[in-house]
TIROVO-479189 format. One record per residue: residue in three letters; x, y, z of N, C-alpha, C in turn. Coordinates in steps of 0.2 Angstrom, whole numbers, plus 5000, padded with zeros to 4 digits. Each point is the difference from the previous one (the first is absolute). Example, Ala and Ser with C-alpha at 12.3 -4.5 7.8 and 13.67 -1.06 7.14 Angstrom:
% residues 2
ALA506649725039499650065000500450065000SER499850054996500450065001499650055003
END
This chain:
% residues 683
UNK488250454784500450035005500650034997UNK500349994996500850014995499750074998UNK499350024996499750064998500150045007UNK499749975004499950065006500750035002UNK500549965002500650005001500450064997UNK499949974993500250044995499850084999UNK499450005000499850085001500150035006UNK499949975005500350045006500850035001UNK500349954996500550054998500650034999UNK499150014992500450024995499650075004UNK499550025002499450055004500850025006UNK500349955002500650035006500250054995UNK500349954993500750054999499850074995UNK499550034999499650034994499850055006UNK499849985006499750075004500850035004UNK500449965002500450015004500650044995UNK499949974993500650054995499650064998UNK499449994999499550075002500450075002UNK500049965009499850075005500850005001UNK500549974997500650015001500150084994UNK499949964994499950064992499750075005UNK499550005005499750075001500750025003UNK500349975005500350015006500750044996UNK500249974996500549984997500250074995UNK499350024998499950084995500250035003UNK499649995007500150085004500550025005UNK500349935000500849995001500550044993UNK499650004996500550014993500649964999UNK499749945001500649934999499649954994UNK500749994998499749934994499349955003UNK499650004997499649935004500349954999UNK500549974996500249954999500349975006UNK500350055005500349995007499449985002UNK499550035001499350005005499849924998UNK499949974993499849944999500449945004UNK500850024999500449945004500050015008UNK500050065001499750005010499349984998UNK499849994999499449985000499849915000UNK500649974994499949945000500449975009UNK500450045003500549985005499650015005UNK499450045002499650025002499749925004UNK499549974994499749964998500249944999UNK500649985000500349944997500249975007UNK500149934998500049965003500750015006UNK500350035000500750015004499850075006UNK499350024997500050075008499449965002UNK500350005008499349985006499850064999UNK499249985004499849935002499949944996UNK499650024994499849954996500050024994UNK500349944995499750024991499350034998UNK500050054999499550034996499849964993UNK500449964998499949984992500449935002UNK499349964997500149925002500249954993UNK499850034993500249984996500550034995UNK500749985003500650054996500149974993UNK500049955000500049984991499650044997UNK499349985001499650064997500050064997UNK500350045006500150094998500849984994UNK500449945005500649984993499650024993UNK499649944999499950024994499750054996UNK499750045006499750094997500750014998UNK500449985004500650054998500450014995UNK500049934998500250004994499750014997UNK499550014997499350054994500750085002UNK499850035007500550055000500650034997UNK500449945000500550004997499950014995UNK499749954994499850014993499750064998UNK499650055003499750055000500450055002UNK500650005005500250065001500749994995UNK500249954996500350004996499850044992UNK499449964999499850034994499850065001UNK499850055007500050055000500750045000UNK500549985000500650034999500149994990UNK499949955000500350014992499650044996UNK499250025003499750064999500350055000UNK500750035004500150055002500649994994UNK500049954997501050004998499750034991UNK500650044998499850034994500750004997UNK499849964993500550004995500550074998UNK499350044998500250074999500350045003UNK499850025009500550015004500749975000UNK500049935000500649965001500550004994UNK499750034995500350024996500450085000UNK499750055003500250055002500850005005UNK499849965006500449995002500549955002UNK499949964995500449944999500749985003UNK500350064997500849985001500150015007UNK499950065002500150015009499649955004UNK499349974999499749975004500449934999UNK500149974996500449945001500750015002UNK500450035000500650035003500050025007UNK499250025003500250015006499649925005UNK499549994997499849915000500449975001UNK500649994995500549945000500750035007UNK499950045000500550055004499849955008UNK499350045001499749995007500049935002UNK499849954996499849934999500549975002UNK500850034994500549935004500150035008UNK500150075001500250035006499749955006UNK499450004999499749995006499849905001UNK500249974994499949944999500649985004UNK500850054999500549975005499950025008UNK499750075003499850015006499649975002UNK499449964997499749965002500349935004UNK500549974995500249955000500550005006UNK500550055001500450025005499749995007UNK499550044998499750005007499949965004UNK499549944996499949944999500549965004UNK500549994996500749985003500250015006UNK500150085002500250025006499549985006UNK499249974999499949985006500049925000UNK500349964995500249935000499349994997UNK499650034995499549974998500149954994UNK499849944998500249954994499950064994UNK500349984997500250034992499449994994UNK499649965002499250014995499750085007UNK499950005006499850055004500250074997UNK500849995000500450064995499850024995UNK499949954994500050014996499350055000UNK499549965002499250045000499850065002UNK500550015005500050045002500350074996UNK500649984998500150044993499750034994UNK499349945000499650034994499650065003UNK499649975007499650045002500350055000UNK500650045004500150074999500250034996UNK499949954995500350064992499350024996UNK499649995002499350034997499550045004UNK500050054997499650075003499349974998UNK499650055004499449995002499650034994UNK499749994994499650044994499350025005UNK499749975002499150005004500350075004UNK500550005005500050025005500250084997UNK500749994997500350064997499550054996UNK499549954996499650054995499350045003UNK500049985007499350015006500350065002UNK500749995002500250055003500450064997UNK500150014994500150054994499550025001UNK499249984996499550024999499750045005UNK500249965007499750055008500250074998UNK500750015002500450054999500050044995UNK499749994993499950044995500750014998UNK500349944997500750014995500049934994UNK499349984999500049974996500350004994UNK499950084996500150034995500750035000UNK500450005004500650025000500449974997UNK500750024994500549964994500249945009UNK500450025005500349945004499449945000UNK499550035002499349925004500149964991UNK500250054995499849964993500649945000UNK500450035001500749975001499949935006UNK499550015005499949945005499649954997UNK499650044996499549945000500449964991UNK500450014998500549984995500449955004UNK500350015004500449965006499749955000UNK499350025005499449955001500149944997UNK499750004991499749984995500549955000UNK500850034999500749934999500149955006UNK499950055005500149945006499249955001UNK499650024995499349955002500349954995UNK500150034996500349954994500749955001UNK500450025003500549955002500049975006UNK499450035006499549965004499849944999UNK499849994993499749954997500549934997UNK500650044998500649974998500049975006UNK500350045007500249985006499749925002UNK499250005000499749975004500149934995UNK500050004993500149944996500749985002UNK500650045002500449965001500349995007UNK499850025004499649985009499749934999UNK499750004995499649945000500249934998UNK500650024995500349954996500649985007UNK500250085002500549965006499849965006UNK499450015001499649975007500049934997UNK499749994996499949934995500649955000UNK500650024999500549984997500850015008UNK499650045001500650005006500850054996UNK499950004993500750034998499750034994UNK500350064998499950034994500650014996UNK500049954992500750024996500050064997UNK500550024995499850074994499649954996UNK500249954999499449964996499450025000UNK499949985008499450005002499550044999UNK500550065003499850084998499850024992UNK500449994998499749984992499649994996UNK499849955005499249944996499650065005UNK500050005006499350035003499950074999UNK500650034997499750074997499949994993UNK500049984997500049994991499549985002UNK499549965003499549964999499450055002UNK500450045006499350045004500050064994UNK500550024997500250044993499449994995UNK500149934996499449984997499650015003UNK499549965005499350035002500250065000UNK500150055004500050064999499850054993UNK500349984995500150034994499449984997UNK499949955003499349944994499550045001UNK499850005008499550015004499950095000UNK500650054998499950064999499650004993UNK500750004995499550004993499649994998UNK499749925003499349974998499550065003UNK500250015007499350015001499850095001UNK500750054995500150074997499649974994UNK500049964998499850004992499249985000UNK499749975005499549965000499650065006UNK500149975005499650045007499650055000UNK500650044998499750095001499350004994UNK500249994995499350004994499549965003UNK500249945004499549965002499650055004UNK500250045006499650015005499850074997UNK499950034995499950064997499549984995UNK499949914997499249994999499549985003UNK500549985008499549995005499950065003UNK500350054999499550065004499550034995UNK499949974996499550054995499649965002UNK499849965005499249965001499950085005UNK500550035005499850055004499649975006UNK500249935003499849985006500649985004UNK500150065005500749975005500149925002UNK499649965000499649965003500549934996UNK499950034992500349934996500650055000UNK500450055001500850024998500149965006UNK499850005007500149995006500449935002UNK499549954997500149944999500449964996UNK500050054992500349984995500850005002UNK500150055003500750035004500149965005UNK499749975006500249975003500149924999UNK499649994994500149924997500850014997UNK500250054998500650004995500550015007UNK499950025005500549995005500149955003UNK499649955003499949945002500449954994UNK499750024995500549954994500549984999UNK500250095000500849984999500350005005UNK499850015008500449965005499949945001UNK499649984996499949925002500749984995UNK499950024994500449974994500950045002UNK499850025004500850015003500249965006UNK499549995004500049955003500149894997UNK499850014997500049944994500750004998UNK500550064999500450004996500550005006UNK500050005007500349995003500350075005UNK499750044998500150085005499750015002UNK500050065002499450025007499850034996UNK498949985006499550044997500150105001UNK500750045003499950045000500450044993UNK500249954997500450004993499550024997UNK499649954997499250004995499850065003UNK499850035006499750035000500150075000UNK500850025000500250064996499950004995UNK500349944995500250024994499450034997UNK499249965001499550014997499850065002UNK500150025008499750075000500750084995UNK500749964998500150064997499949984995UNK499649984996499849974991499650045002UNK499349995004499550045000500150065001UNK500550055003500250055002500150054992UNK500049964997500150014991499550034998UNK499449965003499350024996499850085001UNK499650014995499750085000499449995006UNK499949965003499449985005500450005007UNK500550035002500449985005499650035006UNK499950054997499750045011499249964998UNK499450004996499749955002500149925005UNK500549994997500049955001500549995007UNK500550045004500050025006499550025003UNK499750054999499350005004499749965004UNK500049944995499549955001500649955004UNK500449994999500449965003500350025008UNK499950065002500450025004499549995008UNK499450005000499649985004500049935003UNK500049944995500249945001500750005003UNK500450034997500950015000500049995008UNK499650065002500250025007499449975004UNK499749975000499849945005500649965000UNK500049944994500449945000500850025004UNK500350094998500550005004500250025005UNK499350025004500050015005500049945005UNK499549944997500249925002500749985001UNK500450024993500749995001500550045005UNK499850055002500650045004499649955008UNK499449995000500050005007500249904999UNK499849954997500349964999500749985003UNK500350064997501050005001500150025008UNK499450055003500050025006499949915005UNK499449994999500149915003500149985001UNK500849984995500649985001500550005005UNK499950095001500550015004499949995008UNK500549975002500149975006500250075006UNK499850065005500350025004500649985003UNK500149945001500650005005500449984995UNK500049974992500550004998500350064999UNK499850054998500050075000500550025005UNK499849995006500450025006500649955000UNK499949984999500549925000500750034993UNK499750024996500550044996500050074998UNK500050035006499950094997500750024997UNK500549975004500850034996499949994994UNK499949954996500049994994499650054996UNK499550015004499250044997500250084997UNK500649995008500050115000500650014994UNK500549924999500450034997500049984993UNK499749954997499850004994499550094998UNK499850005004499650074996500350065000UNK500449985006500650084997500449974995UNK500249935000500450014992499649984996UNK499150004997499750024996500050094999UNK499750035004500150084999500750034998UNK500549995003500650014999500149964993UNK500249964999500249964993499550024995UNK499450005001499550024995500450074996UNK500050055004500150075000500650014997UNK500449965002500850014998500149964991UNK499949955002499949974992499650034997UNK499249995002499550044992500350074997UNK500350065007500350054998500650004995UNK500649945001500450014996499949964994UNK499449954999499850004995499750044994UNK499550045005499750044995500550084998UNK500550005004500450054999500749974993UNK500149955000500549964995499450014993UNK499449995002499850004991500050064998UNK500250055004500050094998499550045003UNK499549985007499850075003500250035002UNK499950055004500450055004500049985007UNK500250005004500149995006499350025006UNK499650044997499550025005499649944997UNK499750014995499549944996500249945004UNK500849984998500149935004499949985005UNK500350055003499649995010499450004999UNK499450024998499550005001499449935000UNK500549984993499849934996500249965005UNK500650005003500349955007499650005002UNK499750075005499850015007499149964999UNK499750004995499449974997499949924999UNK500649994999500049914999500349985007UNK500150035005500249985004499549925006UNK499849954996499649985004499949924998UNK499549955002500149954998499349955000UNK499650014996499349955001499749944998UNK499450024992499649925001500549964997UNK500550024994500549964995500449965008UNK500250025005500449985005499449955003UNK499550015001499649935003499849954996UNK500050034994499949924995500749974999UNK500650035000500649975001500049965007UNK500050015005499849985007499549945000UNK499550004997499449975000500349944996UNK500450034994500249954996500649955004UNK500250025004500749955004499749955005UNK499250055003499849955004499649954995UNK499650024995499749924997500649944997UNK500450044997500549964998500449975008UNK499949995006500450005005500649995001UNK500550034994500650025004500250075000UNK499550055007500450035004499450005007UNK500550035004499949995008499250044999UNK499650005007499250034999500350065004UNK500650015004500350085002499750054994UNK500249974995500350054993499350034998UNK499449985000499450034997500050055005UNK499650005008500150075002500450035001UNK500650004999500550055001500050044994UNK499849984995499950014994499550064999UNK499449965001499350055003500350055005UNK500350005006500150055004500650064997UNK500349984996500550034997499750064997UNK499549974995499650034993499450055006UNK500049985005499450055005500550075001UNK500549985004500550055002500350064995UNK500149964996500350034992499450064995UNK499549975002499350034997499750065003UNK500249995007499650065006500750054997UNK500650004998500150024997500450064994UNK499549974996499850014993499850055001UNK499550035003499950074998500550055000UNK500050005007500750035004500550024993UNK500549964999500549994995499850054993UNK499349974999499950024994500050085000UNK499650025006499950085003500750034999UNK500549975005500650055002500649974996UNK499949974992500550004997500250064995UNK499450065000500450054996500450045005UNK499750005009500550035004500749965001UNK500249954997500749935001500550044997UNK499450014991500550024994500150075001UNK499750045003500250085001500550005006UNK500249945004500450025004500649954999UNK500049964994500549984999500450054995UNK499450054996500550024995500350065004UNK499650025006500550055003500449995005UNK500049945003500849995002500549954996UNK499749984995500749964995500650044998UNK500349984999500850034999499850034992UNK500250075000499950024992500449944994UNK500649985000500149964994499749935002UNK499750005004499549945000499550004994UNK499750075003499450014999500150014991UNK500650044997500150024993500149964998UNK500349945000500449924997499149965000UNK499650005006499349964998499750054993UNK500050045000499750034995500150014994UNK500949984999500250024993499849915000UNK500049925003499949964996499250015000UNK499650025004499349994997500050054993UNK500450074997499950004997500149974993UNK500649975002500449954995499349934997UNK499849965005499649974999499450024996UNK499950085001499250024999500350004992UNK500550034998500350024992500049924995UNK500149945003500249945000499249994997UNK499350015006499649994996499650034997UNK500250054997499650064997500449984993UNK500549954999500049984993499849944995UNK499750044996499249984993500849954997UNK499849964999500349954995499650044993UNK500349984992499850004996499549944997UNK499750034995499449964998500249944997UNK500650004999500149914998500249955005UNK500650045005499849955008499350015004UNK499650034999499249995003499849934996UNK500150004993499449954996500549955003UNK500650004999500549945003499849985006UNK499850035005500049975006499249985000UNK499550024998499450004999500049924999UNK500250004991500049924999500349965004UNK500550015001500449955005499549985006UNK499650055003499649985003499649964999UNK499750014993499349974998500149914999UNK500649994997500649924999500149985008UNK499950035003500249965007499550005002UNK499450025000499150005002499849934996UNK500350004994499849974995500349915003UNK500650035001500349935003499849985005UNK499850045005499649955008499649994998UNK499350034995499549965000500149944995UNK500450014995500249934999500049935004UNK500450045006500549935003499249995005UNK499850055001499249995004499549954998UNK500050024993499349944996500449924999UNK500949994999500149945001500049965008UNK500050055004500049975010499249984999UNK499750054998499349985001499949954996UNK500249984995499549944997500549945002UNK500749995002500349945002499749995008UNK499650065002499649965007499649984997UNK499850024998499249954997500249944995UNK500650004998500249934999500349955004UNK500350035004500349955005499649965004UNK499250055001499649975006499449934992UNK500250014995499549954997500449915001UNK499149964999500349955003500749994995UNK500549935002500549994999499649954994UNK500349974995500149944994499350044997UNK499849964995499550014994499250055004UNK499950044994499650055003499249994994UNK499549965001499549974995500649964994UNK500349985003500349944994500550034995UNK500250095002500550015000500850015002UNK500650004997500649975003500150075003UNK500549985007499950055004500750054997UNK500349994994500550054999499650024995UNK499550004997499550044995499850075005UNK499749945005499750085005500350035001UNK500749995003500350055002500450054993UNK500049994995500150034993499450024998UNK499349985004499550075000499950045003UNK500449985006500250075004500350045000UNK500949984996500350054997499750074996UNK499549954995499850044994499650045002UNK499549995006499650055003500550055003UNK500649975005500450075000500350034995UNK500150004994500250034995499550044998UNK499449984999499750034996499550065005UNK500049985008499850065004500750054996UNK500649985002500650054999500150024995UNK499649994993500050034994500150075001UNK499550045001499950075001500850025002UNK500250005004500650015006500750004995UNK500049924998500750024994499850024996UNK499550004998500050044993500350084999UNK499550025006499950075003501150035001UNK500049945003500750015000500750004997UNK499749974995500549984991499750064996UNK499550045000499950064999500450065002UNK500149995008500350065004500749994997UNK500349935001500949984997499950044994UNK499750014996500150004992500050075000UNK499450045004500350085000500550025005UNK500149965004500750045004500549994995UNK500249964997500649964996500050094994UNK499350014996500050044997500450075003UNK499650025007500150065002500650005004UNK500449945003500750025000500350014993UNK500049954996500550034992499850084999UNK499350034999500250044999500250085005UNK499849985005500350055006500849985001UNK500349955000500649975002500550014996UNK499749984994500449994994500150064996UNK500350035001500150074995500650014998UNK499950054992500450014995500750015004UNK499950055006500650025002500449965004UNK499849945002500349955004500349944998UNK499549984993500049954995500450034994UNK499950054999500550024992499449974995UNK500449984994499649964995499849945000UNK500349955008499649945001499450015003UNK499750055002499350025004499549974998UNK499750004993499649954999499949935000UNK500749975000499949954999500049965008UNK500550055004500049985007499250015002UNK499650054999499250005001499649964999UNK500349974994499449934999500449945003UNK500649985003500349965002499649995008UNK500150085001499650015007499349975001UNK499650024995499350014999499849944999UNK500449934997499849935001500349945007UNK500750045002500349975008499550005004UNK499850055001499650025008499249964997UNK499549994997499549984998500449915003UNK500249994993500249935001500449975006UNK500250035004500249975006499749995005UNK499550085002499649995004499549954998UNK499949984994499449934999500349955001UNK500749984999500449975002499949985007UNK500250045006500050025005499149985004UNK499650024996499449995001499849925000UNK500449994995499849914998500149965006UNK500850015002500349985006499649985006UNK500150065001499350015006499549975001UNK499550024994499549935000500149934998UNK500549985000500349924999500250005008UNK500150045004500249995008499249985002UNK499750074998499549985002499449955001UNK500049974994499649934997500349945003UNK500750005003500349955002499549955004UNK499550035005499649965003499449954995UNK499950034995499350004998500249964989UNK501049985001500149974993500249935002UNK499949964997500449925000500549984996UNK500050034996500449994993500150074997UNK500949994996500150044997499650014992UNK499649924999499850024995499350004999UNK499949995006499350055002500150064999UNK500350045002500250075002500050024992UNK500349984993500050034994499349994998UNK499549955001499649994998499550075001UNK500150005007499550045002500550094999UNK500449984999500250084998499950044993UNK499949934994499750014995499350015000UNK499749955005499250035001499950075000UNK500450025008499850055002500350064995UNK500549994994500350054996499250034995UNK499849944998499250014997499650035004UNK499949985007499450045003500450074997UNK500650035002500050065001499950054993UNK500449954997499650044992499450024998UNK499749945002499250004996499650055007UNK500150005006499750065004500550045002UNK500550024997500250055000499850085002UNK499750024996499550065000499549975007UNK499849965001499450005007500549995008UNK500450005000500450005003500550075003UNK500250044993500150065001499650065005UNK499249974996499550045000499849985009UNK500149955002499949985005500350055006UNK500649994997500850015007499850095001UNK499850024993500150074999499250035004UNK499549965000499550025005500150005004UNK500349945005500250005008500550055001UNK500550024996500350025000499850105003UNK499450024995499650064998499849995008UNK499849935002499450035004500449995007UNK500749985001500450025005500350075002UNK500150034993500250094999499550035003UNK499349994997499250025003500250005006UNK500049945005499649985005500650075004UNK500849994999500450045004500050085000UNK499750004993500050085000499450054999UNK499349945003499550035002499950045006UNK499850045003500050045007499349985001UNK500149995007499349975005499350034998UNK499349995000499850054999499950035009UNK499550075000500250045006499349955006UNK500250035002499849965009499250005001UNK499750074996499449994999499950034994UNK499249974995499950024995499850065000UNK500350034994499950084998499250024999UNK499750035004499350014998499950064997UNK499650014996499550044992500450055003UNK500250054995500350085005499350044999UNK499950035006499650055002500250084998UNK500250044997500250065000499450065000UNK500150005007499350085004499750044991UNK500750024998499850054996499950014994UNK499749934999499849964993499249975002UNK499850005006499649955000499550034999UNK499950074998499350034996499949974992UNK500649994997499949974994500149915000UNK499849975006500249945000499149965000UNK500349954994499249954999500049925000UNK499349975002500249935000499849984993UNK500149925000499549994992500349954999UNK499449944998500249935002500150004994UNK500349924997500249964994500049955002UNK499749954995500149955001500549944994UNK500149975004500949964995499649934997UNK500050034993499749954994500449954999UNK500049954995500349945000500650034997UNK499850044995500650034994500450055004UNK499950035006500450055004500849984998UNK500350045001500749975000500250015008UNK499550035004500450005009499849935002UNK499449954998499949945000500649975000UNK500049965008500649945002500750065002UNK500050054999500550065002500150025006UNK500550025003500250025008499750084996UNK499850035006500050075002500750034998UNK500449985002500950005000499950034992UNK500049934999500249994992499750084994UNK499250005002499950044995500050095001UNK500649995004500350085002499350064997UNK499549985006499450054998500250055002UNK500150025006500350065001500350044998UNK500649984998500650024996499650034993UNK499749964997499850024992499450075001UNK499849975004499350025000499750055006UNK500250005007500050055002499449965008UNK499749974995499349975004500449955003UNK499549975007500349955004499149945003UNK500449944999499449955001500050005008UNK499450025005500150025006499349935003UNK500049984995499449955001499649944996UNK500049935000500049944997499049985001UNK499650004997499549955002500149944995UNK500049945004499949944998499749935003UNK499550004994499549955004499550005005UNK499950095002499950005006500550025006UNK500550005000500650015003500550074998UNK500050025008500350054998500750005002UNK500550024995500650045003500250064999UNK500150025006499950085000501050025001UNK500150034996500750045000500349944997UNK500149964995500349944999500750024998UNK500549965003500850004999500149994993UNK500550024997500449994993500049944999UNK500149955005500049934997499349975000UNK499750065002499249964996499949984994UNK499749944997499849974994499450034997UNK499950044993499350014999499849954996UNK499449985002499849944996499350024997UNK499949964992499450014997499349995004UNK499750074998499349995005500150065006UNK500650025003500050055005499750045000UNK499950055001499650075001500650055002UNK500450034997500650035002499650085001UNK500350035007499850075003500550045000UNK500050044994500550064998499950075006UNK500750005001499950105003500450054995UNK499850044999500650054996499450064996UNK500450074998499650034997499949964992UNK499350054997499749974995500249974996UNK500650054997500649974994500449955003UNK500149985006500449945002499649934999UNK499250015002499649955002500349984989UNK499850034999499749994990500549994998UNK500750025003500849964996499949915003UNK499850015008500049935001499549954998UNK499450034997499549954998500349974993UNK500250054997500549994994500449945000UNK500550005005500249975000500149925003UNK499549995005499849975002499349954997UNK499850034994499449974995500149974994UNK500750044998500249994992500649965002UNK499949934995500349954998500650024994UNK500250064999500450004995500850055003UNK499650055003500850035005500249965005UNK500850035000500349965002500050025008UNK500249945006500050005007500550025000UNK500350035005500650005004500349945003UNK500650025000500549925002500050035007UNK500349965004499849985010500450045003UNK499850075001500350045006499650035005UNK500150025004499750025006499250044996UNK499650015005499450024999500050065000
END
C-alpha cells in the first residue's frame, strides 16, 4: 500500500511540474517559480483536498535535490575564473553580505520578531540566487559579457561564505550564543575540512575520473560520479555540516576535471528531476493564509532585497575599481534571493529555533524578487545611461579619477623575488593546514579507540602510535617546508642584503640571514607540532623518544618522501592548469578538396607496437603524420570515429584515412618499436 501511495505521488508531483515547465516557457518565466506554484497548488494548505498524501516521502526526494542541485552548483564554480576575478568578487560578496545581514536583522526587529527570527533572516537576504541568475543571463544572451563574468565571481564568494554562514547558524542555534572563540574554532575547523577536502580530492579525483572515462561507458562515469557525491555528503555530514557542504565541495573538485561537460551532461537530467522535487517540496510548505497573514513583511522585505541588493553590490563592485556603468549592472543582476535562502530557512526550521512564518515568507520573497530578475537585468544599461546623464559633472569626474586610481593599483607586477616570496609563503601555509589536518584526523581516530590496553598493549604506547603515524603521514609537509625556509632565507640574503646597504658587512649579514630565517621557521614549525600532538602525547619523554624515532624515519626516507610531496604536488599544478577537454569529440577532419587523394588501410597493433596501451591523444598521429585513426576493429567490435582517449590495444585492427605518404609515415610509426612516440597533446 506505502508503494502505491508513494508512486501516486511522486506521478502527482512529476506530471504537474511537467505541464507547469511548458506553461512557464511560454510565459518566458523561471520554471523554478512554476515548480513552487505548483507545490502550493497541490499541497496540503489549498482546498479542496491534498493532492499528495505522503509529504515525508517527496521530503526525502527532496533532500536527494538539495544534494544534487548543490553539487550542480559546485559544477559551475571554477577556480580559474575565481581567480580572475578575485579581488573585486570577494570585495563586493563581503560588502553585500554584512549589508544585508544587518537589514535583515533590523527588519526583523522592527516587526518585534525574536532575534534567532532576525538573525535568519539576515542570512537569507544576503545571498543571491546562482540557479536563477545564471538561467536568466543565459535566456537573455549576456552570458559572455566582462559584468555577467564579474556576477558569476560574486556568485562563487557568496556560495562559499554561504557555507561559512550556515556552519555558524548552526553552532548558534545549538548553543543559543556565539563567542569570538566560538567563531574561531567553527571557522578554523570548517577551514580544515575545506582545505583537506579541496587539495585531496584536486590531487586525486580529477586523474581518477579521466581513468574511468577511458572505459568510454557514460553509465560507469555516471555512477562513479554520483557515488563520490553521496560520499562526501555523507562524510560531511558525519563531520557534523550539511549535506549541501559535501556536496559542493566535491562538485568544484570535479569541476577540475578535463571530463567536466561529460560529466554535466550526464548529471544534469538527474539534477533537474530531483530539483524539480525540491522547488515544489518548498511549495508544500507554503501555507496561503500565512501568506496573506504577513504581506507587509513580504512587500517590504523584497523591496529592501532589490533596493539593498542594488545599492550595496553596486558600491561594492565599484570600491574594488569598476566604473560605474559595469557596477550598476553587476547590482541590478544580483538583485534577488533563492535556493542558498531555503536551505537557510529550511535549516532554522529543522533546528527549531525560528518561527514556521519565516520559510514562506522567505519562499514568497525569492518568487517576487525573481519575476524580477529579468527586468533588472534587461534595463540596467538604460539605469547607467541615465545616471551618467543626469549626475552632476564633478560627480561623474571624481568616480572616475578613483576607478582610475584603483585600475593603476592593479596593473602593478610585483618583481620576481616578491612573486617567489609570496608563492612560498603560500606553499608553508598549505603545508601547515594540512599538517594540522592529518593530526585532527588521526586524534579522532584516537579518541574514539577503546579506552585502557589494546591486545595487552598499554594504552599510552597506543597513543604514541598514533602520534607517530601522525608524524610520519606529515613527513612530506615538513620536510617540503624546511626546504622552502631554507631557500627563502637564501633568496632574502641575497635580494635584501646588498653591497650598497650592508657596505663590507654584507656577507656576513647574508649568511647571518641565510641561517635565522631556515632555523627559526623549524623552530616555529616544531612548536606547532608540539601544540598539535598535545592530544595524542602522555609524556614529555615520550615525546623525545619518538622525536628521535621519527628524526630517523626522516633521514633514512628522506628522498621517498621528497619524491612523494613533489608528485602531489605536480599533479595539483596538472590538474589547475589543464583546460576542459571540448563538449564534444573532434571528429576525423574531412577536407572537400583533398578527398580525391584520400585512402583507407588497415593495420593491425602487434604486441611490439609502441601505440599498444596508448591514448590516441598520446601518440600525436595527426600532428606527425598527417593520417587520422577514424576506425577501431576489436574482437569483432566496432568503434567507429574513436575519441583521443581511446586505448589502442594489442590485437586491434586500426583504420587509417590520409593520402598515400601519410598512410606509410603512419604505418611507420605505428609498427616500429624503435621511433620514438609523441608526449600527450591534443590529436
Amino acid at each position: 500500500m506505502h508503494a502505491a501511495t508513494f508512486l501516486q505521488d511522486l506521478a502527482v508531483v512529476m506530471i504537474v511540474a511537467g505541464l507547469v515547465t511548458v506553461l512557464f516557457r511560454q510565459l518566458r518565466q523561471p520554471v523554478v517559480l512554476g515548480y513552487i506554484i505548483a507545490g502550493v497548488l497541490i499541497g496540503p494548505h489549498t482546498p479542496p483536498f491534498p493532492l499528495v498524501r505522503d509529504e515525508a516521502t517527496i521530503h526525502t526526494l527532496a533532500e536527494l535535490g538539495v544534494i544534487l542541485l548543490m553539487f550542480s552548483l559546485g559544477l559551475e564554480f571554477s577556480l580559474k575564473k575565481l581567480r580572475q576575478v578575485g579581488g573585486t568578487a570577494f570585495i563586493t560578496a563581503s560588502v553585500i553580505i554584512m549589508t544585508m545581514m544587518w537589514v535583515g536583522y533590523e527588519i526583523g526587529q522592527a516587526f518585534v520578531w525574536s532575534p534567532m527570527d532576525s538573525l535568519f533572516l539576515g542570512a537569507m537576504l544576503s545571498i543571491s540566487s546562482t540557479t536563477i541568475i545564471v538561467k536568466a543571463l543565459a535566456e537573455l544572451g549576456k552570458s559572455k559579457e566582462p559584468f555577467a563574468q564579474l556576477i558569476f565571481g560574486v556568485l562563487i564568494i557568496e556560495d562559499i561564505l554561504a557555507i561559512a554562514m550556515i556552519a555558524l547558524l548552526s553552532s548558534i542555534a545549538m548553543t543559543g550564543s556565539l563567542s569570538l572563540g566560538d567563531v574561531g574554532l567553527t571557522l578554523g575547523r570548517l577551514s580544515l575540512f575545506l582545505v583537506a577536502t579541496l587539495v585531496a580530492g584536486l590531487i586525486a579525483i580529477p586523474r581518477f575520473l579521466t581513468y574511468v572515462a577511458r572505459f568510454r561507458s557514460p553509465e560507469t562515469l555516471l555512477i562513479t560520479v554520483l557515488g563520490l557525491c553521496f560520499g562526501v555528503s555523507l562524510l560531511a555530514l558525519k563531520l557534523g555540516y550539511s549535506v549541501a557542504l559535501g556536496a559542493f565541495l566535491i562538485g568544484a573538485v570535479i569541476a577540475e576535471s578535463r571530463e567536466i561537460h561529460r560529466i554535466e551532461s550526464l548529471i544534469e537530467p538527474i539534477r533537474d528531476m530531483f530539483s524539480a522535487v525540491f522547488f515544489v517540496a518548498i511549495g508544500l510548505m507554503i501555507d496561503p493564509t500565512l501568506l496573506a497573514e504577513h504581506w507587509k513583511p513580504i512587500l517590504l522585505i523584497s523591496l529592501a532585497v532589490v533596493v539593498g541588493q542594488i545599492l550595496s553590490c553596486t558600491f561594492g563592485t565599484f570600491l574594488s575599481g569598476n566604473d560605474t556603468r559595469t557596477s550598476l549592472r553587476v547590482g541590478m543582476g544580483l538583485a534577488q534571493i533563492g535556493e542558498f535562502s531555503f536551505i537557510i530557512a529550511s535549516l532554522g526550521q529543522t533546528l527549531n529555533v525560528t518561527s514556521k512564518f519565516l520559510y514562506p515568507i522567505a519562499v514568497a520573497v525569492s518568487v517576487l524578487t525573481t519575476l524580477l530578475t529579468p527586468y533588472l537585468i534587461r534595463g540596467s544599461d538604460s539605469v547607467a545611461t541615465v545616471f551618467e546623464r543626469l549626475a552632476p559633472r564633478w560627480l561623474t569626474e571624481n568616480l572616475q579619477i578613483y576607478t582610475d586610481w584603483v585600475g593603476r593599483l592593479g596593473r602593478r607586477n610585483p618583481d620576481m623575488v616578491t612573486r617567489m616570496i609570496r608563492k612560498w609563503s603560500l606553499q608553508m601555509l598549505l603545508n601547515a593546514v594540512l599538517i594540522a589536518v592529518v593530526f585532527v584526523v588521526v586524534s579522532f581516530f584516537a579518541t574514539r579507540s577503546p579506552a585502557g590496553p589494546v591486545f595487552g598493549i598499554p594504552e599510552s604506547w597506543v597513543k604514541s602510535a598514533y602520534w607517530l603515524l601522525a608524524v610520519v603521514l606529515s613527513l612530506p609537509m615538513f620536510i617540503a617546508t624546511t626546504r622552502k625556509l631554507r631557500a627563502l632565507g637564501l633568496l632574502l640574503a641575497e635580494a635584501k642584503v646588498t653591497q650598497k646597504s650592508a657596505g663590507a658587512r654584507a656577507p656576513m649579514i647574508r649568511a647571518i640571514v641565510a641561517k635565522v630565517i631556515p632555523i627559526g621557521g623549524a623552530a616555529i614549525l616544531g612548536l606547532y607540532a608540539v601544540v598539535l600532538s598535545s592530544a595524542l602525547l602522555t609524556s614529555w619523554r615520550a615525546l623525545v623518544v619518538l622525536l628521535l624515532l621519527a628524526g630517523l624515519l626522516s633521514w633514512a626516507l628522506r628522498r621517498t618522501f621528497i619524491r612523494v610531496y613533489s608528485r602531489a604536488e605536480n599533479a595539483l599544478v596538472d590538474t589547475l592548469s589543464q583546460p576542459p577537454l571540448p563538449r564534444e569529440t573532434e571528429s576525423a577532419p574531412v577536407l572537400p578538396s583533398l578527398l580525391q587523394h584520400a585512402h583507407l588501410r588497415t593495420l593491425p597493433i602487434g604486441a611490439n607496437s609502441p601505440a599498444a596501451g596508448r591514448l590516441i591523444r598520446d601518440l600525436r598521429l595527426r600532428t606527425v603524420t598527417g593520417a587520422s585513426v577514424v576506425g577501431i576493429d576489436r574482437n569483432g567490435n566496432s568503434v567507429i570515429n574513436p575519441g583521443p582517449d581511446e586505448e589502442l590495444q594489442c590485437g586491434d585492427q586500426v583504420l587509417l584515412l590520409g593520402s598515400l605518404p601519410q598512410i606509410a609515415c603512419a604505418e611507420r610509426l605505428l609498427s616500429s618499436a624503435h621511433e620514438p612516440v609523441g608526449g600527450p597533446v591534443g590529436p
